[in-house]
N, C-alpha and C positions, 0 to 999 in steps of 0.2 A: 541862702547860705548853703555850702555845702556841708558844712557838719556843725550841726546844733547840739549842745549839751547843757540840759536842764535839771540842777540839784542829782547829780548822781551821784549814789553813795555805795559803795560795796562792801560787803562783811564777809569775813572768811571765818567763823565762828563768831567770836569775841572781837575778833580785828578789824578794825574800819581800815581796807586797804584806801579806800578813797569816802573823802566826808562832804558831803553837798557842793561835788564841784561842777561851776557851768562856766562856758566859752562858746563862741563861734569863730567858724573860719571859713573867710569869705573864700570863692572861686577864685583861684591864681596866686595865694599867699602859699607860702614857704615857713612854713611855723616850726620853730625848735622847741621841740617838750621836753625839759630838761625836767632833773631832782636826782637826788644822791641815792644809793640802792635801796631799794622798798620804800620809796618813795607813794609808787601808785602806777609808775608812768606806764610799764606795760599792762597791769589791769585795767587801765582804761584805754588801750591801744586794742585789747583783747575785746573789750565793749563793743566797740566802734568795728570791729570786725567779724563781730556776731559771735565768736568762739566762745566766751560765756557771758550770762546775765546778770545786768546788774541787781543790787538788791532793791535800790529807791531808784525816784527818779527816770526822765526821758533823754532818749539819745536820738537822733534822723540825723541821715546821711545820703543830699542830694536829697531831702524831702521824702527820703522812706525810714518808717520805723524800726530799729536795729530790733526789736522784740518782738514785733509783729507783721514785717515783712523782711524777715533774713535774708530771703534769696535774691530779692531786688538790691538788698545792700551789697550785697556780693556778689552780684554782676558789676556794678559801679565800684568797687575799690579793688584794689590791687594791695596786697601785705608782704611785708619781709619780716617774717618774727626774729625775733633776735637767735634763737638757736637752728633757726635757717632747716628744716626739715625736708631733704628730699630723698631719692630713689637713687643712692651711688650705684648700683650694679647696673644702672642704664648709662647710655652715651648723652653725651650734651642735648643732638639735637634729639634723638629718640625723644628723649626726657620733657623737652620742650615743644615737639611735638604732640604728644602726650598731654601736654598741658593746654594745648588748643583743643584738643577735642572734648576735654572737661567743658571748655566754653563755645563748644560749638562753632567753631572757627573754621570756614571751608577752606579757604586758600593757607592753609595748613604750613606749608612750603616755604611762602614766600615769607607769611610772617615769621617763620622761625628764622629762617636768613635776614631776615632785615633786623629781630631784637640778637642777634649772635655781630652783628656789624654795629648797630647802636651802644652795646656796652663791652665792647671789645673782647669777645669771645672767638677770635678765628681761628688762632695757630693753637685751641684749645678744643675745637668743637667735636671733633672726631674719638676724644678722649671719653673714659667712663669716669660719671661724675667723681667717684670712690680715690680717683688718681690723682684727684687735681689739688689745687695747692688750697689753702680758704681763703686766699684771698680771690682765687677764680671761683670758687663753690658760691662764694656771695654774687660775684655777678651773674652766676648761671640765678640765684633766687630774684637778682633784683630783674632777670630777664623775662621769669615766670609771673612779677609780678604785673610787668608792664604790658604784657602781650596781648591781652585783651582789651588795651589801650582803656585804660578806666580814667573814670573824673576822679577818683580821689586816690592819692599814695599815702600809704601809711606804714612807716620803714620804723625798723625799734634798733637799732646799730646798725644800721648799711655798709658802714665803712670797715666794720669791723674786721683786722687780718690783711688791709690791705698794706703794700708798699707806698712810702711816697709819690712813687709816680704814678699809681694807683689810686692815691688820694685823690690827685690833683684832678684826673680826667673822671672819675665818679663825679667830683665836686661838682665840674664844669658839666657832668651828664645832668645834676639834678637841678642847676642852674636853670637849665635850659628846659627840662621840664616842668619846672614853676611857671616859665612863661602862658604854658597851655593847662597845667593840672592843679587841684589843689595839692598841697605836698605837707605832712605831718610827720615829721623827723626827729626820732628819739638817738641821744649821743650822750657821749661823756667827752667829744671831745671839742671844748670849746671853742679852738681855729678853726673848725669845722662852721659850727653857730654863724661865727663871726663872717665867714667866705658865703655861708649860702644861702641863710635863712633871713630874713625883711623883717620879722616875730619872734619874739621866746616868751614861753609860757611856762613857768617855774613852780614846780609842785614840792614841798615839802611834808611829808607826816600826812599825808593824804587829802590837805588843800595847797588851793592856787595862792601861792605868796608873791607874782608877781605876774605880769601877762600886760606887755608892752612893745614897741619897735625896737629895735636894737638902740638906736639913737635919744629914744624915750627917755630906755632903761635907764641909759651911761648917765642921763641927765638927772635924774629922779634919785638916783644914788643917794644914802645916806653917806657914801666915802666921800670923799674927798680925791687930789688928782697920786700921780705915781711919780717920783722923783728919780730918777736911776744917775746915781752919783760916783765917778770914781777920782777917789784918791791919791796923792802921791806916796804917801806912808799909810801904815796902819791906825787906824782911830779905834774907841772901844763905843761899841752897842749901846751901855749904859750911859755912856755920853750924849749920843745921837737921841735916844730918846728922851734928851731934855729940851732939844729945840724945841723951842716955843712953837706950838700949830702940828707935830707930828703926831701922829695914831697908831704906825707902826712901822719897827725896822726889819727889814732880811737880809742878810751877806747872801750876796749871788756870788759872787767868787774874788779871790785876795782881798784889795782894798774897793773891789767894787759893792756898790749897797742900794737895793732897795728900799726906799723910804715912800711912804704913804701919807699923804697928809689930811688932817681934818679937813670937813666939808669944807668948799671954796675957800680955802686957806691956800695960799701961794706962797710953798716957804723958802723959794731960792735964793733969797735975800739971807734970809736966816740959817741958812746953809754956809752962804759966800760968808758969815759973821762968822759963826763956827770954825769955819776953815782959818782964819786968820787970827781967831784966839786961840786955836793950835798951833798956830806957827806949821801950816800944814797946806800943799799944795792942791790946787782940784785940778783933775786933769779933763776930765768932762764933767757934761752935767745935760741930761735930757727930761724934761718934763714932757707927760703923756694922761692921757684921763684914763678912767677906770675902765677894764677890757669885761668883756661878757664871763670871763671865770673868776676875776675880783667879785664883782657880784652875785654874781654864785654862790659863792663863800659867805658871804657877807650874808646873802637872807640863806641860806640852809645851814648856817653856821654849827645852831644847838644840836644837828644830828651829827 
């Protein structure tokens, strides 16, 4: 395994930031650690990265102990912490430079030019970090993280700041480094989940409430599927939620409506019924299963 986590529990006083939680993650998986703020997610991002210690419990990573051999763990992983901490009054590549020689890296050179071409840092490299926009300052951290080419990533917002087109080509950077690394990715933003991670492992109130494939999860669902209905006229909410087999309405916009329906309950029938005891037209009708922020919601609900 490359990261084994056994009964680990952290107290910040009185606070159990994390309550006896364990997982593993195999070599090549793409894990999304998801939960809603103070959750836990980055105190155990923090764990796994040596920066502090837990209070119960075992962590290894790549078969070294995060407690009793730090420095081996941290030759093997590479981190992006969420508030991305670097040196602005340096230039890109200084910076990055710099960062090889923390790791002892001789051909110094080539790898800074080759991680400034892997995450699309060029028409920016010559710049001091202090100038640059955040969504390039992310890539300048996610370039420091990967330079010493580690077996394990472990990113707490990556994407954070970035533009769409900026999305797209991170997404596809970390895509692709799944294929060779273990990858541990902390987000809020579910498309994200959905595009790159093969796992999510869902922490609420400082346990695992969920930790399955993306395909698993959808299936495993207490919901039900998603109905997205539109209208020729207006209907009213309190009507809709009397069809028989619904769990929940939302107006997306005019006569358009998201409707939810109880577990395996398929209520397009009872929708098309509806519509013609209103004397009322459907102009669409798209059924879809539950997306990875439905359930989300669904188990982190009570926070």
């Amino acid at each position: 395994m490359s990261v084994k986590v056994e009964n680990i529990t952290k107290l910040y006083g009185t606070q159990k930031a994390l309550d006896d939680v364990s997982f593993e993650v195999k070599a090549g998986e793409v894990v999304g650690f998801l939960g809603p703020n103070g959750a836990g997610k980055s105190t155990m991002m923090r764990i796994l990265t040596c920066f502090i210690p837990q209070t119960l419990g075992n962590a290894k990573v790549c078969g070294y102990d995060v407690t009793e051999q730090p420095l081996e763990v941290r030759k093997r992983v590479g981190y992006l912490p969420e508030n991305n901490p670097m040196y602005t009054d340096m230039y890109v590549k200084e910076y990055l430079s710099f960062i090889c020689g923390i790791y002892h890296i001789n051909n110094d050179k080539q790898k800074v030019d080759e991680m400034i071409a892997t995450v699309g840092l060029g028409d920016e490299q010559k710049k001091k970090i202090g100038a640059l926009s955040k969504g390039y300052r992310q890539r300048v951290g996610l370039a420091q993280a990967l330079i010493h080419n580690p077996e394990v990533l472990i990113l707490d917002e990556p994407t954070s700041g970035l533009d769409p087109n900026q999305l797209s080509e991170i997404r596809a950077l970390l895509k692709q480094i799944g294929k060779e690394k273990t990858v541990i990715l902390s987000t809020h933003i579910m498309q994200e989940v959905e595009a790159v991670c093969s796992r999510v492992i869902i922490v609420n109130k400082g346990k695992i409430v969920a930790d399955d494939s993306t395909t698993l999860l959808r299936q495993k669902s207490r919901a039900g599927n998603i109905i997205m209905v539109e209208f020729a006229a207006p209907v009213l909410r309190a009507d809709l939620e009397q069809i028989r087999g619904v769990s929940s309405v939302e107006n997306v916009s005019g006569n358009t409506w998201k409707i939810l329906s109880k577990q395996e309950t398929d209520i397009r029938s009872d929708v098309f019924r509806f519509a013609v005891e209103k004397n009322v037209s459907v102009l669409s009708m798209q059924k879809s299963g539950q997306n990875i922020e439905e359930i989300f919601r669904e188990l982190t609900r009570s926070s």
